[in-house]
C-alpha positions in Angstrom: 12.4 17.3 -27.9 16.1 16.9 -27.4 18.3 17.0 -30.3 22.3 15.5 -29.8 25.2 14.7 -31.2 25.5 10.6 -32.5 27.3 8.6 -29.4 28.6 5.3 -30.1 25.3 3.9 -28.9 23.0 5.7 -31.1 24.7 3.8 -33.9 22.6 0.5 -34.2 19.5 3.3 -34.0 21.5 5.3 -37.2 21.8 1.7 -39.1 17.7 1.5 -38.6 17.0 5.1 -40.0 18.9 4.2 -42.7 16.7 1.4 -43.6 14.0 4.2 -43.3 15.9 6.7 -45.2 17.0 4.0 -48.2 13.7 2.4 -48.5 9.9 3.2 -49.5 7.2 2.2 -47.1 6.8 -1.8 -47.3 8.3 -4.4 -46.5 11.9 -4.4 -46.8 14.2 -6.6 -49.5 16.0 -9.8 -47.5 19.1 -8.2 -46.1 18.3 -4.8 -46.7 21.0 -3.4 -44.1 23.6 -5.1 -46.0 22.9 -3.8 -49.1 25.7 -1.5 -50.4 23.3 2.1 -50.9 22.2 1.0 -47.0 26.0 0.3 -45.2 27.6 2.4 -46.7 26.1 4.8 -44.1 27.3 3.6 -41.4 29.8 1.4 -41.8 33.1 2.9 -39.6 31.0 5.6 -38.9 33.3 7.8 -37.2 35.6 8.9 -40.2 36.7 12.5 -40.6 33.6 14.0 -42.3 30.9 12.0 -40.1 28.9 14.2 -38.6 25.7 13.4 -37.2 22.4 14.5 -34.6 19.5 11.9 -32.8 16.3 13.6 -31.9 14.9 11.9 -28.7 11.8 12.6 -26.9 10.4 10.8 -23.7 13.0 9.0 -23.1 13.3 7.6 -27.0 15.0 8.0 -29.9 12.6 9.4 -32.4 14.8 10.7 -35.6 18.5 11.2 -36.9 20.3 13.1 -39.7 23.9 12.7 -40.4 26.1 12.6 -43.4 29.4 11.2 -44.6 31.7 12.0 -47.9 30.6 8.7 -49.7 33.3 6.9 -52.2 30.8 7.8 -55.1 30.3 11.5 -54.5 27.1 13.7 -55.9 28.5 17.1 -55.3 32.1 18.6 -54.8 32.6 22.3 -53.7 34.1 24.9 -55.8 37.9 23.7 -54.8 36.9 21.0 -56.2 36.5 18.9 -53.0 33.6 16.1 -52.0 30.8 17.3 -50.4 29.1 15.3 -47.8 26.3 13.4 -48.5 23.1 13.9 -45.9 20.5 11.4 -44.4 17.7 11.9 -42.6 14.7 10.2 -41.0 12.2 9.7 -38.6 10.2 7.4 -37.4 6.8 7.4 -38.9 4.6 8.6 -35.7 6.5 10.9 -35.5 6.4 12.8 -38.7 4.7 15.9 -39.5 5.8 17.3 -35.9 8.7 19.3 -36.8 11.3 17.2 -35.5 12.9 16.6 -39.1 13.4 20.0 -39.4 15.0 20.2 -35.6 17.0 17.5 -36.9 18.0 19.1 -40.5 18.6 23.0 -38.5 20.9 20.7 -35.9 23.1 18.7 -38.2 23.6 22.2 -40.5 25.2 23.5 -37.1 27.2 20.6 -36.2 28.0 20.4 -39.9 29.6 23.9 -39.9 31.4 22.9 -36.6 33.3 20.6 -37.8 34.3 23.2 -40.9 32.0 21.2 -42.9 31.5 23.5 -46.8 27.9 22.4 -47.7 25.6 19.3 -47.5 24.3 17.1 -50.3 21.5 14.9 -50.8 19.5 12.9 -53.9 15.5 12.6 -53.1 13.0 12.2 -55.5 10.7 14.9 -56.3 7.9 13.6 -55.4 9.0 13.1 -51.6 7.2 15.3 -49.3 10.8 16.0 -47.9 11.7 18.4 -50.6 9.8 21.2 -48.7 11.9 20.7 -45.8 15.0 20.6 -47.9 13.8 23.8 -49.7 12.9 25.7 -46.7 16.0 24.9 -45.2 18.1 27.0 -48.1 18.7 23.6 -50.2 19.0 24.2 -54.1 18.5 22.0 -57.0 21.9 21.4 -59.0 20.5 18.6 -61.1 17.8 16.3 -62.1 17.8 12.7 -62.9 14.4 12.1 -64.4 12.6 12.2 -60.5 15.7 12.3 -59.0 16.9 15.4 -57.6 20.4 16.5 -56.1 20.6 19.3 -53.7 23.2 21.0 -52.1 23.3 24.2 -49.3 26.3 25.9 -48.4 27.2 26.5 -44.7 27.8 29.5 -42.8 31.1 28.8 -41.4 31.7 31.9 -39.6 30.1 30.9 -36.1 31.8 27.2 -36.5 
């Protein structure tokens, strides 16, 4: 597996992990990409702040993680500042192999890079994800009934 920084032709791959990421398993709502929670991923994607990673094996894409500051920010650092928000997902054959957390270890790195303070995230408790979040040094800062948000702070030392 090969893990890389988002190109400009990765991004029509980013908009369908999003669907991934935004959604349950089913079928998708009619024009589920341009529903607000699912653009506003990757719409001008390229803004100060956008950092993301595409896992590719054989020859495919097979996974991505990458976050933005969103307008309707879930965590701020102790300045006071946004936090960026993270995404992540892979396709489902593909799950269980380790690339998510290839992914998640990639994006931290590029994250701190680009002097990034922390990531964020919302999942809901009950997501198999939250033991990848947690082994990766994500803590909880709040609850929403299920709904958790998470935050890690990055080592910007090496960046």
């Amino acid at each position: 597996m090969d893990v890389r920084p988002v190109a400009d032709e990765d991004l029509p791959f980013l908009a369908s992990m999003t669907l991934l990421a935004a959604f349950p398993p089913g079928d998708l709502p009619d024009h589920a990409s341009d529903l607000p929670h699912v653009s506003r991923w990757t719409t001008e994607w390229g803004r100060a702040g956008d950092v993301g990673v595409v896992a590719w094996m054989d020859g495919g894409r097979v996974g991505a993680a990458w976050c933005r500051v969103q307008s309707d920010v879930i965590a701020h650092d102790a300045a006071g500042n946004p936090l960026p928000e993270l995404a992540i997902a892979v396709e489902p054959r593909h799950r269980s192999a380790g690339v998510g957390d290839a992914l998640l270890a990639a994006l931290e790195r590029e994250a701190a890079r680009a002097r990034l303070p922390g990531l964020s995230l919302t999942v809901n408790e009950h997501n198999p994800a939250v033991r990848l979040y947690t082994r990766r040094g994500f803590e909880t800062t709040a609850s929403d009934g299920p709904r958790l948000t998470m935050f890690k702070r990055l080592d910007l030392r090496g960046g």
